[in-house]
Backbone as numpy.savetxt, mean C-alpha at the origin, in Angstrom:
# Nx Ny Nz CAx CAy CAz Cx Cy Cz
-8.20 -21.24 -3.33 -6.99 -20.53 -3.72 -5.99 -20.63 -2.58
-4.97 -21.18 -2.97 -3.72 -20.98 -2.00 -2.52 -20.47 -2.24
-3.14 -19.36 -3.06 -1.80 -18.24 -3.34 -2.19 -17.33 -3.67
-1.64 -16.04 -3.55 -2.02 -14.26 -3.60 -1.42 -14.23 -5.08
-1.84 -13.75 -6.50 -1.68 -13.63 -7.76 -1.60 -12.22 -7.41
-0.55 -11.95 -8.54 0.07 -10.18 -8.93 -1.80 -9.83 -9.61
-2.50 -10.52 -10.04 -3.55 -10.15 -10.69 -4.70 -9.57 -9.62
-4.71 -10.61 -8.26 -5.23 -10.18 -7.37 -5.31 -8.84 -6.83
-4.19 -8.41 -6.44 -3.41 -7.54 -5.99 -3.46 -6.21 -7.11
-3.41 -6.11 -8.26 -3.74 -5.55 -9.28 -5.25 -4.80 -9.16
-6.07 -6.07 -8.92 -7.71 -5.69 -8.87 -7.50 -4.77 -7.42
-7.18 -5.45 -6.34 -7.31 -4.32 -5.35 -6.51 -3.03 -5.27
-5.55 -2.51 -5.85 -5.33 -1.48 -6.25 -6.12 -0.72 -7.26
-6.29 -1.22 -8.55 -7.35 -0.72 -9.41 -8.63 -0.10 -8.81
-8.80 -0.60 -7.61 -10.02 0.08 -6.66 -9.85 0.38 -5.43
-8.95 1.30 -5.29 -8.05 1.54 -3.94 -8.38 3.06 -4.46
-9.00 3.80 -3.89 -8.68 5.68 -3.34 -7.63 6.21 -3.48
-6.89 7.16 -3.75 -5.46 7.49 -3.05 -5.68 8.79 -2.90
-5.33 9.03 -1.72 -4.70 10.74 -0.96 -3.83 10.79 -0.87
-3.09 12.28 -1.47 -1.74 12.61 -1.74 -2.07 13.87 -0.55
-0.80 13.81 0.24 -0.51 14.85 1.24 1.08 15.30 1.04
1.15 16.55 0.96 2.38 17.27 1.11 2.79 17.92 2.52
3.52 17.85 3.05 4.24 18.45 4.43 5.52 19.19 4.41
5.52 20.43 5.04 6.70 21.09 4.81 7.68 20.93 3.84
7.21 20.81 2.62 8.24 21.24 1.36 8.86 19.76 1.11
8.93 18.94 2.07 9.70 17.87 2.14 9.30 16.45 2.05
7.58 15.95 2.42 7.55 14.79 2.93 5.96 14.62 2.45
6.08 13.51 1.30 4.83 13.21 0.98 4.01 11.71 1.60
2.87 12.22 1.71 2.00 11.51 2.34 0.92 10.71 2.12
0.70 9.33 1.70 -0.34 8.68 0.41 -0.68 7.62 1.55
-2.16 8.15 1.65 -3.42 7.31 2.27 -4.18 6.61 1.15
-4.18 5.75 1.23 -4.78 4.14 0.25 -6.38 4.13 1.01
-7.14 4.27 0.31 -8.65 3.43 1.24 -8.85 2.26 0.03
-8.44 1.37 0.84 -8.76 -0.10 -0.17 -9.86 -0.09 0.01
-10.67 -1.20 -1.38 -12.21 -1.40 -1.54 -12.90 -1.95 -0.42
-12.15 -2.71 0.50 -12.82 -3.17 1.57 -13.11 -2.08 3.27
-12.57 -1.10 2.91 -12.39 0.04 3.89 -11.75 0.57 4.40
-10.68 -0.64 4.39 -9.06 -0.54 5.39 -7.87 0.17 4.27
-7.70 1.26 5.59 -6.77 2.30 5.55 -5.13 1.81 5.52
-4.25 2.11 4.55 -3.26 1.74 4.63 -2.50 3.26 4.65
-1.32 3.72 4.93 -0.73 5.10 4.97 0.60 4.97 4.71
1.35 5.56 3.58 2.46 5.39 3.74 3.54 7.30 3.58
4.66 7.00 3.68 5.04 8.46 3.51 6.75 8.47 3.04
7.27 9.10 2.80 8.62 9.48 1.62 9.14 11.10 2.20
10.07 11.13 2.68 10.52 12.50 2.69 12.30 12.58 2.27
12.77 13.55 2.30 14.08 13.81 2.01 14.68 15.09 3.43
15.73 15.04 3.22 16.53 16.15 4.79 16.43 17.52 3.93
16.89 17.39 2.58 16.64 19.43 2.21 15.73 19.41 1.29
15.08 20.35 0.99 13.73 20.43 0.67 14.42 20.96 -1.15
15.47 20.76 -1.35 15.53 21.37 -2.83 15.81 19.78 -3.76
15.78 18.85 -2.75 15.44 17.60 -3.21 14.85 17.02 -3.56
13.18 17.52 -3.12 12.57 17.14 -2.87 11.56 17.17 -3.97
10.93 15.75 -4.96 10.04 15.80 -5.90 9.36 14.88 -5.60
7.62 15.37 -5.17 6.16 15.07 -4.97 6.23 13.81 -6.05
6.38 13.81 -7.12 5.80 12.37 -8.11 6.79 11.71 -7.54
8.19 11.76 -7.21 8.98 10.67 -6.59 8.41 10.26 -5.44
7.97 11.23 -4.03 7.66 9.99 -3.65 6.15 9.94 -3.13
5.08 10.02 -3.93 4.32 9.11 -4.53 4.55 7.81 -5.09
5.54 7.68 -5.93 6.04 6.57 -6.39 6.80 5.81 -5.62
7.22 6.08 -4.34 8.14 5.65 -3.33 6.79 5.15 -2.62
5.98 5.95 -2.38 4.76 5.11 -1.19 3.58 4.19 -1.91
3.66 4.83 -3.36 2.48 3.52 -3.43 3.05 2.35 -3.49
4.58 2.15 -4.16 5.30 0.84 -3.77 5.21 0.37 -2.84
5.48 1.29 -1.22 5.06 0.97 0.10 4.18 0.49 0.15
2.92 0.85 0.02 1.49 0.03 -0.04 1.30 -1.12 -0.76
1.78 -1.14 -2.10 1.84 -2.57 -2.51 2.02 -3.51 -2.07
3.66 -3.14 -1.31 3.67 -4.00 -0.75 3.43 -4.78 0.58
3.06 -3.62 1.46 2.17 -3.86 2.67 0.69 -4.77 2.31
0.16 -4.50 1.00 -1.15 -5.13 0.51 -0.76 -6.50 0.58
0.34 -7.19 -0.20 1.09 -8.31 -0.76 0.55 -8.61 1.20
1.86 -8.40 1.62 1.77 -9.39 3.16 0.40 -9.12 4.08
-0.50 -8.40 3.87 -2.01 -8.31 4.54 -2.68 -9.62 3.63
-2.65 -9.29 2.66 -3.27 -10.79 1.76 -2.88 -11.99 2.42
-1.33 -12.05 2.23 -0.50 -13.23 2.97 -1.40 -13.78 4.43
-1.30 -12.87 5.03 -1.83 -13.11 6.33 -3.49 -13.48 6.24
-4.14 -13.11 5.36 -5.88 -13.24 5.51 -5.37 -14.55 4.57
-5.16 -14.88 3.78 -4.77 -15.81 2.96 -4.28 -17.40 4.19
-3.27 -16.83 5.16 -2.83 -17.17 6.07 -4.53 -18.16 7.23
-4.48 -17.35 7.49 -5.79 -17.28 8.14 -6.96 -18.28 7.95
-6.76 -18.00 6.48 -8.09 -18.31 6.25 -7.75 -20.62 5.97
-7.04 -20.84 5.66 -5.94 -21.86 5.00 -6.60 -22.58 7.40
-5.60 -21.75 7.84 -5.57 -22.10 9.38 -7.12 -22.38 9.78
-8.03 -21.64 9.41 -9.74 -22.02 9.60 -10.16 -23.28 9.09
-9.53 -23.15 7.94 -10.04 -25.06 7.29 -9.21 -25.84 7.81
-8.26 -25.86 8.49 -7.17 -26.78 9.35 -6.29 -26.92 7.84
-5.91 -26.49 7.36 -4.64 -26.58 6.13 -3.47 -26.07 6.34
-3.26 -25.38 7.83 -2.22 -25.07 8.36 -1.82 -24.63 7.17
């Protein structure tokens, strides 16, 4: 394989953990434990707290993680291409 598929990426979310953390009224906090162990963390806040809606950003950080997943693939994907000399 020499390309990361949305399907890929799909499966490792489909089996990804998620922790939802709230902080002072304002700033949510979503820890990913992907299937392989590795911790990804992302977080979403706003300046006044009457702004502030928990499913938004949930939805703001697991995007974050997606797409942090996308370029970690890239790179092991990367990697792995550089081990067989395929640069």
């Amino acid at each position: 394989m020499n390309k990361i598929t949305l399907e890929h990426i799909n499966n490792i979310l489909d089996n990804t953990k998620f922790e939802v953390d709230e902080k002072h009224g304002k700033l949510t906090i979503v820890t990913a434990l992907l299937p392989n162990g590795f911790t990804v963390t992302e977080s979403s806040g706003c300046v006044d707290p009457v702004n502030y809606d928990k499913n938004i950003g949930i939805g703001i950080c697991k995007r974050k993680i997606t797409d942090k997943i996308w370029y970690l693939e890239g790179y092991c994907l990367q990697q792995k291409l550089y081990e067989k000399g395929e640069k």
